[in-house]
C-alpha positions as a LaTeX table, in Angstrom:
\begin{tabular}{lrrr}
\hline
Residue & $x$ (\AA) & $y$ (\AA) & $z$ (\AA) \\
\hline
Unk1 & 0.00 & 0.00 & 0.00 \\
Unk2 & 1.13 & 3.32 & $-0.78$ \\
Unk3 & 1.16 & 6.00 & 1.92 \\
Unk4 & $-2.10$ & 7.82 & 1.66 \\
Unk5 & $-3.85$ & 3.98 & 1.60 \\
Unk6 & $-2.12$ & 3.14 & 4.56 \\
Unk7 & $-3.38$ & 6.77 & 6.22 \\
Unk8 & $-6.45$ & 5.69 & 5.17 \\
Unk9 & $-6.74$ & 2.41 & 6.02 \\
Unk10 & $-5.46$ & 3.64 & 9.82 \\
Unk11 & $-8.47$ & 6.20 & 9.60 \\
Unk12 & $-11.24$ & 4.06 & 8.68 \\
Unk13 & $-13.86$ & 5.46 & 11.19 \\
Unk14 & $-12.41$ & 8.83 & 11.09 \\
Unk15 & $-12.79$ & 8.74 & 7.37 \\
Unk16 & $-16.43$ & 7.72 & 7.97 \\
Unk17 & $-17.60$ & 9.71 & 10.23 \\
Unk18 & $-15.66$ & 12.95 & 9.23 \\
Unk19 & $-15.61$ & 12.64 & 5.60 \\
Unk20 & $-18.38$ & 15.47 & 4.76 \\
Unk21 & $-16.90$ & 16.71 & 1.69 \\
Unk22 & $-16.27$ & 12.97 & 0.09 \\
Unk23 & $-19.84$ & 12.10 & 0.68 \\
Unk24 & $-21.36$ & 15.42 & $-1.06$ \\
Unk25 & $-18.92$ & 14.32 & $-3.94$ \\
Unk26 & $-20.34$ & 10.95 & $-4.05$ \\
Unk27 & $-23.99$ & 12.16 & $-4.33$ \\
Unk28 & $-22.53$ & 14.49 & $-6.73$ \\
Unk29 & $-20.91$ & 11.81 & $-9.05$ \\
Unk30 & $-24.17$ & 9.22 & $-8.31$ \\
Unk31 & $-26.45$ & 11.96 & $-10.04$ \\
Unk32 & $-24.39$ & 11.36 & $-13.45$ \\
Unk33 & $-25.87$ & 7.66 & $-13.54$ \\
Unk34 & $-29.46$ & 7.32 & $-14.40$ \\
Unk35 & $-31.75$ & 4.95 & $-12.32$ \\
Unk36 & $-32.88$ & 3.23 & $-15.39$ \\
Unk37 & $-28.84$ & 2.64 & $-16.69$ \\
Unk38 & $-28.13$ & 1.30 & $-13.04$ \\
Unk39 & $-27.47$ & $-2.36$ & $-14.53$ \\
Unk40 & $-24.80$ & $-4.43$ & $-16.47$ \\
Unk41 & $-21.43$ & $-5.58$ & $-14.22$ \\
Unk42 & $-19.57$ & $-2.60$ & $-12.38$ \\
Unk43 & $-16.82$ & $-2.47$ & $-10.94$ \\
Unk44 & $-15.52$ & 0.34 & $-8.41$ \\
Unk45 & $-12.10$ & 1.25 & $-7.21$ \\
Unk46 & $-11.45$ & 2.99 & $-4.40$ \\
Unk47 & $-14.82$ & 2.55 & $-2.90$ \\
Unk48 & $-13.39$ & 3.26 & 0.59 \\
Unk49 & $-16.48$ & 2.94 & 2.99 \\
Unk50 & $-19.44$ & 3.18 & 0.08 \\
Unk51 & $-20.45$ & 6.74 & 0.21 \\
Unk52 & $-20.33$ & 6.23 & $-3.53$ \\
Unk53 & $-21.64$ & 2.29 & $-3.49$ \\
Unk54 & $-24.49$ & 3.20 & $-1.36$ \\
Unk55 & $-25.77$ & 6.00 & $-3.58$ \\
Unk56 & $-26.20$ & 4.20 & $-6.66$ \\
Unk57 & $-28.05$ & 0.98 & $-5.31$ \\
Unk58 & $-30.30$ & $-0.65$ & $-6.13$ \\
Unk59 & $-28.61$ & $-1.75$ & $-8.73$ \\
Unk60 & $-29.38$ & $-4.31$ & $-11.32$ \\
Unk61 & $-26.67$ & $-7.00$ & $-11.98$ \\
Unk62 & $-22.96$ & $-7.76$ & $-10.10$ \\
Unk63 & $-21.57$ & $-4.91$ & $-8.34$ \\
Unk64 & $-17.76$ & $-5.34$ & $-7.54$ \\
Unk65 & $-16.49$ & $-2.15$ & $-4.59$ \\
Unk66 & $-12.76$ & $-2.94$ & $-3.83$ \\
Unk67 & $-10.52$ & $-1.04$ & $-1.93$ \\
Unk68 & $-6.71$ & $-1.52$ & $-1.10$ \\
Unk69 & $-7.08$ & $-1.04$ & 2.21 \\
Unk70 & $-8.38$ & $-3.49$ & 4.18 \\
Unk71 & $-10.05$ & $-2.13$ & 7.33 \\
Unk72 & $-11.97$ & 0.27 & 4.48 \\
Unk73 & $-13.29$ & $-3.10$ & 2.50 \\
Unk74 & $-14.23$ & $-4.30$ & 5.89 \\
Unk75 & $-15.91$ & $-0.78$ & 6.99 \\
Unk76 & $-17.70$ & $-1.10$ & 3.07 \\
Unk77 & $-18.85$ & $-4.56$ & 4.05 \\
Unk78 & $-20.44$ & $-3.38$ & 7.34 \\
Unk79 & $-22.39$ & $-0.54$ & 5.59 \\
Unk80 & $-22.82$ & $-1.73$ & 2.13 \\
Unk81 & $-23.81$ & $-5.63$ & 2.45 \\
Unk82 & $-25.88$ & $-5.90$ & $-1.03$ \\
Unk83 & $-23.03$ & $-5.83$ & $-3.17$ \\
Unk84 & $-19.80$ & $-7.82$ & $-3.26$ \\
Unk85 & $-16.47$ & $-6.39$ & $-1.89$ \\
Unk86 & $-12.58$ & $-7.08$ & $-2.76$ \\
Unk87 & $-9.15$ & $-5.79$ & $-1.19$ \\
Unk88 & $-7.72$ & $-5.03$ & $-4.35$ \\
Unk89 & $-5.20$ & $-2.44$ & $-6.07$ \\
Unk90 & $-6.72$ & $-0.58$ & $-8.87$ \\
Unk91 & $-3.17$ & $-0.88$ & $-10.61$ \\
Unk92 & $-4.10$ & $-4.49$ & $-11.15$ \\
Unk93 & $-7.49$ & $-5.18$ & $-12.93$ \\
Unk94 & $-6.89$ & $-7.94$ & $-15.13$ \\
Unk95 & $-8.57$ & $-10.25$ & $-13.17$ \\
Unk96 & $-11.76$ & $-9.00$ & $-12.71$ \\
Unk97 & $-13.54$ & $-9.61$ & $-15.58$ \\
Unk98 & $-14.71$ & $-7.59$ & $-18.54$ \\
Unk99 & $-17.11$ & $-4.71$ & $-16.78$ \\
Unk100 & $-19.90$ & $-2.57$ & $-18.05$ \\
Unk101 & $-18.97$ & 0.36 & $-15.51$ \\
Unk102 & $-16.37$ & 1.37 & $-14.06$ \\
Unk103 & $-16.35$ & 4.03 & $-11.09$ \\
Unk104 & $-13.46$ & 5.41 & $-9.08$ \\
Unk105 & $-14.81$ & 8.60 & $-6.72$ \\
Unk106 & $-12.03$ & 10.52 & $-5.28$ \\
Unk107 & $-8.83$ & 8.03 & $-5.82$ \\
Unk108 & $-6.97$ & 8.47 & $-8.77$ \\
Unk109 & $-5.32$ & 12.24 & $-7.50$ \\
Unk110 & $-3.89$ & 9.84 & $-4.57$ \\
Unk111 & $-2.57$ & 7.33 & $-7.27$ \\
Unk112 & 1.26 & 7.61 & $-9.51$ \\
Unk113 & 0.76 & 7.03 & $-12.74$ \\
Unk114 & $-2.89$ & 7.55 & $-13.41$ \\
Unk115 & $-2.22$ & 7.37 & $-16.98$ \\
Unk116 & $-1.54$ & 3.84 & $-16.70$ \\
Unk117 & $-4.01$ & 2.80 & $-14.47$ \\
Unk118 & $-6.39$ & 4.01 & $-16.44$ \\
Unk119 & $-5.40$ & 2.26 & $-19.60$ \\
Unk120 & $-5.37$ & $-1.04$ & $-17.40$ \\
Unk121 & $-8.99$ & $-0.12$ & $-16.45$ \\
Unk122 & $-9.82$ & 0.62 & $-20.34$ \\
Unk123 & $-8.64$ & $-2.76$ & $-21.34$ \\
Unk124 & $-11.16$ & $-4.54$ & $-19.02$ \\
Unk125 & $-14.22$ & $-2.05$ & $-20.21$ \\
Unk126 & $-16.39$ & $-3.64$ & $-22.96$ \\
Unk127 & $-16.85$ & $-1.41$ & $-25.85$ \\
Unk128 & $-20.02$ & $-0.31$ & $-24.86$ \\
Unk129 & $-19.50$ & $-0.02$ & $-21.44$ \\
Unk130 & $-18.69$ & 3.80 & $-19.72$ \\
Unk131 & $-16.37$ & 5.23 & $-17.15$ \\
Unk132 & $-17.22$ & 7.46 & $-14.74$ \\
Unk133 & $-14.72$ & 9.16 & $-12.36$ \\
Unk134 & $-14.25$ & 12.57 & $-10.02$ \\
Unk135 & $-10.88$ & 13.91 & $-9.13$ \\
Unk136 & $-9.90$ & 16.37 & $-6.62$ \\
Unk137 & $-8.30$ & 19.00 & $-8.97$ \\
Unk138 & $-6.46$ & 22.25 & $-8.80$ \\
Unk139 & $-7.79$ & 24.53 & $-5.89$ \\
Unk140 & $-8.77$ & 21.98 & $-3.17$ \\
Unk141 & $-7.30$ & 22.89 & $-0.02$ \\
Unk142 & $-6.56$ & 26.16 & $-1.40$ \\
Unk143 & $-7.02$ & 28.20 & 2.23 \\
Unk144 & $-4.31$ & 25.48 & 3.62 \\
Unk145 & $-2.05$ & 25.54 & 0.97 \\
Unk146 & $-2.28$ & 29.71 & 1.31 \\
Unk147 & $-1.00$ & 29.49 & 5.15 \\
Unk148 & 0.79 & 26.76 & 4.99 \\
Unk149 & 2.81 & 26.82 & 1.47 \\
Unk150 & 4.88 & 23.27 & 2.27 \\
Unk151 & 1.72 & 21.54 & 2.10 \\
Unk152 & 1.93 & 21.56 & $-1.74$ \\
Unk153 & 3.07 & 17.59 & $-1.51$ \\
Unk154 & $-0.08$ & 17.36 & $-2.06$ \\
Unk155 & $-0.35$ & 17.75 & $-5.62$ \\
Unk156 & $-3.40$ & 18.82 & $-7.74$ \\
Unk157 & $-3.71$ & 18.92 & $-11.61$ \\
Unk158 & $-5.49$ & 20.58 & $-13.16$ \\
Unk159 & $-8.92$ & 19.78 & $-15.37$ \\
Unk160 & $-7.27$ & 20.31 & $-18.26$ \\
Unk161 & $-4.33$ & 18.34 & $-17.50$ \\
Unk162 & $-6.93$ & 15.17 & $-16.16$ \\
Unk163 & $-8.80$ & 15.78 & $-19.56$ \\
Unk164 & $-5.65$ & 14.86 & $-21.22$ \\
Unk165 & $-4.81$ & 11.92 & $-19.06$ \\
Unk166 & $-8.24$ & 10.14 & $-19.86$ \\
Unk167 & $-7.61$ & 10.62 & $-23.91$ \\
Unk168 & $-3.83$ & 9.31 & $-23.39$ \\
Unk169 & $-5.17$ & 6.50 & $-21.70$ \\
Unk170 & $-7.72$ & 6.26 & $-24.60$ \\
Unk171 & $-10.87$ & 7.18 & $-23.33$ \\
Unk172 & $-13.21$ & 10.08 & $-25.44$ \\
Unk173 & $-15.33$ & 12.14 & $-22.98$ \\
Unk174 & $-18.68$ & 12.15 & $-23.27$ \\
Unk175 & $-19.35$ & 14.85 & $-20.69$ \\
Unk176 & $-16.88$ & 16.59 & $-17.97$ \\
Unk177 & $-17.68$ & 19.44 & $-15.73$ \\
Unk178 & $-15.84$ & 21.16 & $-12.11$ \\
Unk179 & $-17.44$ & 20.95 & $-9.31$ \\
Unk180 & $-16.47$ & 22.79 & $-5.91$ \\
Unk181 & $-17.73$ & 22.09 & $-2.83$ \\
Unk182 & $-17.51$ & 24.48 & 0.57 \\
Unk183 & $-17.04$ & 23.04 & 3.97 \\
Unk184 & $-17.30$ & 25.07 & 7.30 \\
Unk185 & $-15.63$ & 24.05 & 10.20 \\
Unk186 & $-15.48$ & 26.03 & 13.59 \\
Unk187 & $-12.00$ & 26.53 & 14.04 \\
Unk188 & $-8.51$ & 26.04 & 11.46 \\
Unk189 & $-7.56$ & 23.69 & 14.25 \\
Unk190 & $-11.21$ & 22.18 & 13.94 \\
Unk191 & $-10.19$ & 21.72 & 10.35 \\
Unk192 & $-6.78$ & 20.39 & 10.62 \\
Unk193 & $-8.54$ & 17.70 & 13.13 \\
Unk194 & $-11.31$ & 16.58 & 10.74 \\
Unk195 & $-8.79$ & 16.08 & 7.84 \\
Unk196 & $-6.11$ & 14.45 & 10.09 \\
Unk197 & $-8.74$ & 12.04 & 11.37 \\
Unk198 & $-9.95$ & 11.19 & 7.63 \\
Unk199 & $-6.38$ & 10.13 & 6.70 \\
Unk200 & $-4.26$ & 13.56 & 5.58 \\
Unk201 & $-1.82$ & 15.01 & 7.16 \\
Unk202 & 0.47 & 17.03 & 4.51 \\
Unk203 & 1.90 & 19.18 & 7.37 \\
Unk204 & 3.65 & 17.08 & 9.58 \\
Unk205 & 7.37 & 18.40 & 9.02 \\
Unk206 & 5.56 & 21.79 & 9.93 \\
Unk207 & 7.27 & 22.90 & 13.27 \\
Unk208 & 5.18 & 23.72 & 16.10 \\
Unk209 & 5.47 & 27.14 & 16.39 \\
Unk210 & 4.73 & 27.84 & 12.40 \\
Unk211 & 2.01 & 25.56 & 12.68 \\
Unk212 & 0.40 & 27.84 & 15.26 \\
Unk213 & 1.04 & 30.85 & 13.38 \\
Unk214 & $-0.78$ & 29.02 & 9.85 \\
Unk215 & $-3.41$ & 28.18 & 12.12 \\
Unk216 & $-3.67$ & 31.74 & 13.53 \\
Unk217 & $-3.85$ & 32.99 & 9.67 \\
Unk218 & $-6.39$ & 30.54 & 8.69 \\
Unk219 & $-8.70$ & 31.83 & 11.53 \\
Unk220 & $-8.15$ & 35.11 & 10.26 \\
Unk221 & $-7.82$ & 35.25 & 6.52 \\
Unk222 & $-11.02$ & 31.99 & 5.78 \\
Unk223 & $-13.41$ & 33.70 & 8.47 \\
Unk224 & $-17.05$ & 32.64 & 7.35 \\
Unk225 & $-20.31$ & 32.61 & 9.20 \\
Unk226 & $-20.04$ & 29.59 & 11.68 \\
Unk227 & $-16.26$ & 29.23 & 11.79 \\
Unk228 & $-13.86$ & 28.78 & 8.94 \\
Unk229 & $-14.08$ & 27.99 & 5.21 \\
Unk230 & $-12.43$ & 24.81 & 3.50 \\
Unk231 & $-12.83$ & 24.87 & $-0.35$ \\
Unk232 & $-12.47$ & 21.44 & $-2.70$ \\
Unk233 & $-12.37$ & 21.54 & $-5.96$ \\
Unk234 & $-13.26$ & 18.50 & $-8.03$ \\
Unk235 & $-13.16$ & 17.37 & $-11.93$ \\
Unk236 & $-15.90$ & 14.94 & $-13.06$ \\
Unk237 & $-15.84$ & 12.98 & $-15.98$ \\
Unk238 & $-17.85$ & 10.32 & $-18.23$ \\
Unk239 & $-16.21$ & 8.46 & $-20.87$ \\
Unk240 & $-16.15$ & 5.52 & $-23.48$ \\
Unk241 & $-13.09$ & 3.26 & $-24.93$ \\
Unk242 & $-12.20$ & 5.73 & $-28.07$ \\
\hline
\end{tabular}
């Protein structure tokens, strides 16, 4: 497991009970599938928990959620039981059978090489069969990265740059758009907690005493009704085999 999986996989109920901003992305996403196409053999990477699994049930034929993490397969099993779960990398689909959808909500901006794992995931689509993804893109976490400029390991592309991943990978889109969602939170150290708890924590080489002073700048420069602002940015797609 890479890194951010294993953060994950340590934050399992954090990530489920915190993870506001992932779940209004998976309604988001579940809106681009109509009830009446909910059918054929999908397959989802990256399902974490199923806030994305749950949204689009019923559905009408085999429904594969894997995750790489375990404890998050287990957590999906607990609160997803009508479809089938997997541990399972999404670098390695070849196994899984030829699928009529694919879905991956809010994993491939944690993934190297998404390029290549999407070209592995176009080999096992049918010809018929459609992708649907959503990305966190270019201006998520924008208030953090403002205070705290060492955060940028955490690397965003942009929707043009994701655009051109999905055609190298050799995909056409049928239909893309940005989305941005806006989180409040009482506090920047209210914030920092949440996202800590749900698995990321860019900022730990951050000394103590800058931390305080980000944190102090946060308060001061996000302030919104209720507490503090938190902005993510996300790039939706649907696409066919080209």
């Amino acid at each position: 497991m890479t890194d951010i999986i294993q953060n994950f996989d340590r934050s399992v109920e954090g990530y489920a009970a915190y993870a506001a901003p992932q779940a209004a992305l998976a309604a988001e996403m579940a809106d681009w599938i109509a009830h009446e196409e909910r059918s054929g053999y999908a397959i989802e990477f990256g399902a974490g928990t199923g806030l994305f699994t749950r949204r689009v049930q019923p559905w009408a034929g085999p429904y594969l959620a894997t995750d790489a993490a375990p404890r998050m397969v287990a957590a999906g099993v607990q609160r997803c039981p009508v479809v089938a779960w997997k541990q399972h990398e999404a670098q390695l689909p070849q196994s899984l059978g030829m699928a009529d959808w694919i879905f991956a909500c809010n994993l491939l901006q944690w993934l190297e090489n998404p390029e290549e794992i999407l070209s592995g995931w176009r080999k096992i689509l049918k010809a018929d069969g459609r992708l649907v993804i959503a990305v966190l893109m270019t201006g998520t976490l924008g208030e953090l990265l403002q205070v705290l400029p060492e955060t940028r390991t955490l690397h965003w592309r942009s929707d043009r740059e994701w655009a051109q991943i999905l055609k190298q990978a050799g995909f056409a889109i049928e239909r893309a758009q940005t989305w941005k969602h806006v989180e409040v939170y009482p506090s920047a150290m209210d914030f920092l907690r949440v996202i800590h708890t749900m698995g990321l924590a860019p900022w730990r080489s951050t000394g103590p005493g800058r931390l305080r002073t980000a944190l102090k700048e946060y308060d001061l420069n996000f302030a919104v009704r209720g507490g503090v602002r938190s902005t993510w940015q996300v790039w939706l797609a649907r696409a066919v085999v080209a």
